[in-house]
C-alpha positions in Angstrom: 0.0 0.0 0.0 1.3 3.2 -1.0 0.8 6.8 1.3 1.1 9.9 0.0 2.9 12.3 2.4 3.1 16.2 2.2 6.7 17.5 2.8 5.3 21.5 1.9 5.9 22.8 5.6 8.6 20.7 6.3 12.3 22.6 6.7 14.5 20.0 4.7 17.5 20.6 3.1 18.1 20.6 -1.3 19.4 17.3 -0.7 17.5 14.7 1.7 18.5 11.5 2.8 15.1 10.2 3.5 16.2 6.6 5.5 18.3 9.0 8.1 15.5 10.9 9.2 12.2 8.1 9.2 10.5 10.9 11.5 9.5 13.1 8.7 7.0 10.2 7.0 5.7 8.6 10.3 2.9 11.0 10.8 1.7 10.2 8.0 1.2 6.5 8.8 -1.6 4.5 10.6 -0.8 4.2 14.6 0.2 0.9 14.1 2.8 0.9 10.8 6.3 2.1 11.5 8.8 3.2 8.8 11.1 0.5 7.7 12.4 2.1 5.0 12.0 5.1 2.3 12.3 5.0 -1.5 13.6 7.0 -2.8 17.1 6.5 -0.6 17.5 10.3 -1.8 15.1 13.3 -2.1 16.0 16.8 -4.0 13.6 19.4 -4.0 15.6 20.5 -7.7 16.3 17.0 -9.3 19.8 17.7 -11.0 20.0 16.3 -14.7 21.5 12.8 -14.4 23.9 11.6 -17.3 25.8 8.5 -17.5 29.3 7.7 -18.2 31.6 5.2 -18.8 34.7 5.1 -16.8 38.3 2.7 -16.1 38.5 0.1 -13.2 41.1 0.8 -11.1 41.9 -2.5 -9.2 43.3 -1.3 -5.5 45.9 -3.9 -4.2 47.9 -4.2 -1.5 50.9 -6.1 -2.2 52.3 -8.3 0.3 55.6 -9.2 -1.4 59.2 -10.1 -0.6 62.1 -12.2 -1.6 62.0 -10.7 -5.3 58.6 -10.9 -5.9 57.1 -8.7 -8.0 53.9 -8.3 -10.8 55.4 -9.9 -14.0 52.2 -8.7 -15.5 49.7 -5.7 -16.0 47.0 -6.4 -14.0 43.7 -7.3 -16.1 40.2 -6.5 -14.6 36.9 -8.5 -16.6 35.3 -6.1 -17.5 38.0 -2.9 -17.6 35.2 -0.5 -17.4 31.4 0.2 -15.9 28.7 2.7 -16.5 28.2 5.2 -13.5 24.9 7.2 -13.6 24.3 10.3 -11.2 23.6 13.7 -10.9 25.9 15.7 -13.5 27.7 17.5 -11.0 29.1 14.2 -9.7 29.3 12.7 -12.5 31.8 14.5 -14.7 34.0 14.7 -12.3 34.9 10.6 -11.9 37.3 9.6 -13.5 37.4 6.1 -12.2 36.3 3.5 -10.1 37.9 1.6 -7.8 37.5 -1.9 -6.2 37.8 -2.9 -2.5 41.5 -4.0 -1.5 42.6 -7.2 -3.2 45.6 -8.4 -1.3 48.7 -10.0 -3.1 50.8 -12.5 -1.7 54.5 -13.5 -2.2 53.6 -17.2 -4.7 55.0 -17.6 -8.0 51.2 -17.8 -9.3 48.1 -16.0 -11.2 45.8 -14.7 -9.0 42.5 -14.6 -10.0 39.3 -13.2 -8.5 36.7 -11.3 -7.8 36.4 -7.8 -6.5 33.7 -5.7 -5.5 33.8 -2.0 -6.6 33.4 0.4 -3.7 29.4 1.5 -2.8 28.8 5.3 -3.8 28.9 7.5 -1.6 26.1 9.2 -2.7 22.9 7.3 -2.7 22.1 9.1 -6.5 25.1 7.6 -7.9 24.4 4.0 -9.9 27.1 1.2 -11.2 26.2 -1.1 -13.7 28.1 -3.7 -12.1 28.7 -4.3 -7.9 32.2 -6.1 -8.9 34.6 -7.4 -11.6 36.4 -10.2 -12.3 40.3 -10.0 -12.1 43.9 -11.3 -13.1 47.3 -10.2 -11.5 50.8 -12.5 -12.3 53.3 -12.6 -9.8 56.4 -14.2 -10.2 60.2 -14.2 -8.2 62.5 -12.2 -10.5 66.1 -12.6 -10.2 69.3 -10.8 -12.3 70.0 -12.0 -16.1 71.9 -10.9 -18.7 72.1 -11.2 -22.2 75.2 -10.7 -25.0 74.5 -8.9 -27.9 77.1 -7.1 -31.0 76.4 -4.1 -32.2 78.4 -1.9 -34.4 81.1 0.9 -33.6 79.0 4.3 -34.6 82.0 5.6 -35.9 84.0 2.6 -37.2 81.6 0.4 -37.9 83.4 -2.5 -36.3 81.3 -5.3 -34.3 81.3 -4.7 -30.7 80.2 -6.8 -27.9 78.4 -5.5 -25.4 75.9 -6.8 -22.6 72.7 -5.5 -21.5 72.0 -6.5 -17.5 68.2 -6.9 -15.9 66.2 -8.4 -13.9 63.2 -10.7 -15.0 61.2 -13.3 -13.9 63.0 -16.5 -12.6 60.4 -18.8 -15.0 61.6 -16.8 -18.1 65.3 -17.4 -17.5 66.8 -18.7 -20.8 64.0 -17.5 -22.5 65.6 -14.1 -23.7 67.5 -13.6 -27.0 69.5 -10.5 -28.5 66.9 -10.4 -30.9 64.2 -9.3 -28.4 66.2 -6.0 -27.4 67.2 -2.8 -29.8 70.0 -0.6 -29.1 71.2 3.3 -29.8 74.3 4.8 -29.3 73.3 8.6 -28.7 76.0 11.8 -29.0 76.8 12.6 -24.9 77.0 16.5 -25.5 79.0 17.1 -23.0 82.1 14.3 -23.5 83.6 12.8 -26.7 81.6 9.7 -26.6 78.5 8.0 -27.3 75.9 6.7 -24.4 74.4 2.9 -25.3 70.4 3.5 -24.4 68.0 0.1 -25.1 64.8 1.6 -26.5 62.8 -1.9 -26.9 63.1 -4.7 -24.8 59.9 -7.5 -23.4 57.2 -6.6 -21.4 58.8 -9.0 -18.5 61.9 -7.3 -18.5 62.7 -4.5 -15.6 65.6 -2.4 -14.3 67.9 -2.6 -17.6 70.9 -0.9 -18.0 74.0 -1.5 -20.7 77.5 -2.9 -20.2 79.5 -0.6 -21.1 76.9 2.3 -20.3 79.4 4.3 -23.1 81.8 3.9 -25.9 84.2 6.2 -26.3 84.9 8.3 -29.6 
C-alpha cells in the first residue's frame, strides 16, 4: 500500500536523505505501521540532470611481497570498465572507479578473483556492475643478462656488449638478443657516445648497458 505524504511545511535541506531521518513520514502512517524504509534512498527538492558515463576500473591492491617478488604482469580487470549514472555534478568529475582491496601474496602464481567495486557515496550515484572479475601475475624475479654485438658508430666494427636486468626466474633462458634494440646517442658534454636500449619484453625491468658508453 502506498501513502502519499506532504513535505510543503517541512524545513528540509536541497538534498534529503530520506532513510536517516524516518520521523518526517511517520505522521503520515496509521498508529500501528512504523517506517522500515523510504524510497527514494534520496530526495532533492531541484532534481539535478543525471547523465551517464563510462569510466576505467582501477583494481586497488595491496601487495604483500618479498624475496623478489614482484607483478610480471599488467593487472587485467573483466570487464576494464562500468557505466556510473548520477547527478551531472558528480558525475563529470569521476574519472574512475575503484574496487575494494585485493591483497597480493608473495607465490609464484596467477591470481584470480573477484572484486567488488566500492558503494557510492552518494545514494544518486548508480554502477552497472557491484564487482569485476580480475587477473594479477606474480612471479620471483632474479638478475640475467644477455650478450648482444652491435656496431662501432663511428667505425663500424662489431662490438660486444651486454645488456644486465632483472626478469622473472620462469623466463630465465627465454631471452635472446633479438628481443632488445639498441642506440648509441651523441653525450654533449664528452667525446663519446651513451648505449640506451629503446625496446626490450614486457617481463623485463631495471635494464641498463654494459658498457653504459663507448668512447669516440
Amino acid at each position: 500500500r502506498g501513502y502519499q505524504i506532504d513535505l510543503t511545511d517541512q524545513h528540509i535541506p536541497d538534498v534529503f536523505p530520506t532513510n536517516a531521518h524516518p520521523d518526517y513520514f511517520s505522521p503520515a502512517l496509521p498508529d500501528h505501521a512504523e517506517v522500515l524504509s523510504v524510497y527514494p534512498h534520496v530526495f532533492e527538492k531541484f532534481p539535478e540532470l543525471r547523465i551517464s558515463k563510462k569510466v576505467p576500473i582501477q583494481l586497488r591492491t595491496i601487495l604483500r611481497l618479498r624475496d623478489n617478488f614482484m607483478i610480471s604482469d599488467s593487472l587485467h580487470c573483466y570487464p576494464d570498465s562500468i557505466t556510473i549514472t548520477g547527478p551531472k555534478s558528480i558525475i563529470e568529475r569521476t574519472i574512475a572507479w575503484s574496487t575494494e582491496p585485493v591483497y597480493i601474496n608473495s607465490r609464484d602464481t596467477t591470481y584470480i578473483g573477484t572484486a567488488v567495486l566500492f558503494a557510492p557515496v552518494d545514494d544518486r550515484v548508480t554502477l552497472s556492475h557491484i564487482a569485476v572479475r580480475y587477473s594479477v601475475r606474480v612471479a620471483q624475479f632474479q638478475r640475467m643478462s644477455t650478450d648482444l654485438s652491435i656496431a662501432h658508430p663511428l667505425t663500424g666494427e662489431p662490438m660486444h656488449v651486454q645488456v644486465v636486468y632483472t626478469a622473472p626466474m620462469h623466463k630465465k633462458n627465454s631471452f635472446t638478443a633479438s628481443d632488445f634494440t639498441l642506440v648509441a646517442e651523441p653525450d654533449s658534454l664528452k667525446p663519446r657516445y651513451k648505449l640506451k636500449c629503446v625496446a626490450y619484453p614486457d617481463d623485463i625491468y631495471t635494464i641498463r648497458v654494459v658498457p653504459s658508453f663507448i668512447h669516440k
